[in-house]
C-alpha positions as CSV (number, residue, x, y, z in Angstrom):
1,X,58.0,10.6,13.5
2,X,58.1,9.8,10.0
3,X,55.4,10.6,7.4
4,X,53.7,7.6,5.6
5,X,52.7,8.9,2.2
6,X,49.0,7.2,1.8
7,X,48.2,4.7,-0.8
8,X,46.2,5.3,-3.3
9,X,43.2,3.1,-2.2
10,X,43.6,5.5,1.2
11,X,43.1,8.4,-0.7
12,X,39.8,6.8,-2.2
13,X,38.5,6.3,1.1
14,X,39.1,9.6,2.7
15,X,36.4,11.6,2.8
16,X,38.1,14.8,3.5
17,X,35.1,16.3,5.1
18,X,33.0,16.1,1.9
19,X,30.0,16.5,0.3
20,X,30.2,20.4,0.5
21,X,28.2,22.6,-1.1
22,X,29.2,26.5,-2.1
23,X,27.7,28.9,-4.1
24,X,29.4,29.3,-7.6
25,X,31.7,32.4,-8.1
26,X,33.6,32.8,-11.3
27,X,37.1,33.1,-9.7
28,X,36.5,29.4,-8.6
29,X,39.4,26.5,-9.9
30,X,36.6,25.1,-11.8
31,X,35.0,28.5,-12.6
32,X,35.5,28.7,-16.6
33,X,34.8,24.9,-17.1
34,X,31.4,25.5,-15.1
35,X,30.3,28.8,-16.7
36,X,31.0,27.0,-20.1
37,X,28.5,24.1,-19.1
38,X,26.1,27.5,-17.7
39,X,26.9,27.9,-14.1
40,X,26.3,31.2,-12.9
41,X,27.2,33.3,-10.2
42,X,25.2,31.6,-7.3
43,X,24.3,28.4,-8.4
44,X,25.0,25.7,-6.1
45,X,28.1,23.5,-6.5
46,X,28.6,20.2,-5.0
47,X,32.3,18.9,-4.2
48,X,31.9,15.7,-3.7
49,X,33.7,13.0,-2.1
50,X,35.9,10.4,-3.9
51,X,34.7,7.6,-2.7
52,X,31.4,8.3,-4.2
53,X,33.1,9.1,-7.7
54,X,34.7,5.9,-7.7
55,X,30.8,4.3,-7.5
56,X,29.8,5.6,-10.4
57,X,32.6,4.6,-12.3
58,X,32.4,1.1,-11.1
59,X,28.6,1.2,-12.4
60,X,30.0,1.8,-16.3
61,X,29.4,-1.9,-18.5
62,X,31.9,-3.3,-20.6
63,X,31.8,-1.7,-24.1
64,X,30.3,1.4,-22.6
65,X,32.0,5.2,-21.7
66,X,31.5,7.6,-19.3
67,X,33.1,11.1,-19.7
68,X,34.0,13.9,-16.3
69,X,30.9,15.9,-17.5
70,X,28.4,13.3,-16.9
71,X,30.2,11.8,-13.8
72,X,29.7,15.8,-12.6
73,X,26.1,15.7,-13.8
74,X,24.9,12.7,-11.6
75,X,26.9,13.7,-8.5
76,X,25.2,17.4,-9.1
77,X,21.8,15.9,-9.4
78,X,22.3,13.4,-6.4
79,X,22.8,16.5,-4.1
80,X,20.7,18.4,-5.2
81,X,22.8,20.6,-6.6
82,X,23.1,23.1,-9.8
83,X,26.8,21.6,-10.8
84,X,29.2,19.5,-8.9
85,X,33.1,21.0,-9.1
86,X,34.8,19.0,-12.3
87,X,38.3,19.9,-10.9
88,X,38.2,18.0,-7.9
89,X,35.9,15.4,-9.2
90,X,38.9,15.1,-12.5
91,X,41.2,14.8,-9.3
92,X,39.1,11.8,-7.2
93,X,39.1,10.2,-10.9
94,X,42.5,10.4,-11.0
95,X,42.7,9.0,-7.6
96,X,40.3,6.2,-8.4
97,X,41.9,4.6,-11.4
98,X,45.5,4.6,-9.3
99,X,43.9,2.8,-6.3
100,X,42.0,0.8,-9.3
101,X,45.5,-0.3,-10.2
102,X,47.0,-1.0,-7.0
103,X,44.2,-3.3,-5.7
104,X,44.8,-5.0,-9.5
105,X,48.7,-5.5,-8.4
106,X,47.7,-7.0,-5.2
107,X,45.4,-9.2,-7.2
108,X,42.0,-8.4,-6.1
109,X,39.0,-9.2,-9.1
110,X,36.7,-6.7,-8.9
111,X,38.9,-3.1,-9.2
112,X,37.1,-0.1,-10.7
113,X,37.1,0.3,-14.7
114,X,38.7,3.2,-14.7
115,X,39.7,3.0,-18.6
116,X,36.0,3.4,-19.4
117,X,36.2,7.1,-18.0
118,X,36.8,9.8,-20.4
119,X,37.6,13.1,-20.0
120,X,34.8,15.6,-21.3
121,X,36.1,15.9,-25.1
122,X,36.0,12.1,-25.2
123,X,39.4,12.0,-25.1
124,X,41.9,8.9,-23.3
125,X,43.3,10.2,-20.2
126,X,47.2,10.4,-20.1
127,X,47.6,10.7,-16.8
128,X,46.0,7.3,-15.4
129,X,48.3,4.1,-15.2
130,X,50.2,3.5,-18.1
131,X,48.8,6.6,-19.8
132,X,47.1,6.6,-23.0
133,X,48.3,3.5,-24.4
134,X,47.2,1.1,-21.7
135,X,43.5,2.8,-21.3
136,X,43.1,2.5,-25.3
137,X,44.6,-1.2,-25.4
138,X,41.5,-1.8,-22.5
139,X,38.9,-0.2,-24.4
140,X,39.6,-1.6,-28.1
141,X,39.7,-5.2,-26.0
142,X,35.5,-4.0,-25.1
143,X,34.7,-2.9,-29.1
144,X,35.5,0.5,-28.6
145,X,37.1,2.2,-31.7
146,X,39.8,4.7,-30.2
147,X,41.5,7.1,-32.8
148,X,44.5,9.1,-32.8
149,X,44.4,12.8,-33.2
150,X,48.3,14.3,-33.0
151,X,49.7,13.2,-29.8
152,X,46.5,12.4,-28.0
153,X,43.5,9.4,-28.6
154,X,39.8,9.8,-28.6
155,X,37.1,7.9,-29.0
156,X,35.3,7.4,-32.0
157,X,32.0,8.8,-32.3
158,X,31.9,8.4,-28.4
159,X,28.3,9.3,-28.4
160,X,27.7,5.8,-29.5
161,X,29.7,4.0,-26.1
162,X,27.9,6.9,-24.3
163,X,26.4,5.1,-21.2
164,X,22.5,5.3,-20.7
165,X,21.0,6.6,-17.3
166,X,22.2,4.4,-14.3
């Protein structure tokens, strides 16, 4: 039998056995990008599912920003955890914005804004559809000022597009 590769809106929807919790150890995937936010050695982690990324993205208003950090701070604090993983949440973002893009190119309305996720250093994300370009061409169309910096864009004075407590 052949293997069907899933789609990208499949992905979104599989659970994969998730929420987990563990018990933070440095030589984790996500270890140095926890310990610099102040996870310690037995602190709880939360990975959480995609699926439940993908709602809190949809939740971000036009003209506003969300960045991986805060996306991992209200999954942490929703399961009662210390930190939730930001590698495999980065990952289900990732995920997200593709199956965002899909559902757009089947012409369904309501798709997630993925564009208004940022990663931590408020920086554009080259890796979702159409890279860079597209997510700053989204965001200057909502007000947001996006600036170049070398070969990568951030935005500026992201504090400002910040989102507010959901």
């Amino acid at each position: 039998m052949a293997y069907k590769k899933k789609t990208w809106v499949e992905k979104l929807k599989d659970s994969k056995n998730l929420p987990k919790m563990l018990s933070f150890e440095q030589n984790f995937p996500c270890g140095k990008a926890l310990e610099s936010w102040g996870a310690t050695t037995g602190d709880s982690v939360v990975l959480a599912p995609p699926i439940e990324v993908d709602e809190i993205m949809r939740k971000v208003p036009e003209g506003r920003v969300i960045t991986l950090k805060e996306i991992c701070r209200k999954l942490a604090a929703k399961h009662n955890a210390s930190y939730c993983c930001s590698l495999t949440t980065g990952i289900f973002i990732n995920i997200s914005a593709h199956a965002a893009e899909e559902q757009n190119e089947k012409g369904e309305k309501h798709i997630t804004p993925y564009w208004r996720t940022l990663k931590t250093d408020g920086g554009l994300n080259p890796k979702y559809p159409g890279g860079q370009e597209t997510q700053r061409t989204h965001l200057e169309k909502e007000g947001i000022t996006v600036i170049q910096k070398g070969k990568r864009y951030y935005v500026k004075d992201v504090e400002r597009y910040l989102i507010k407590e959901q």
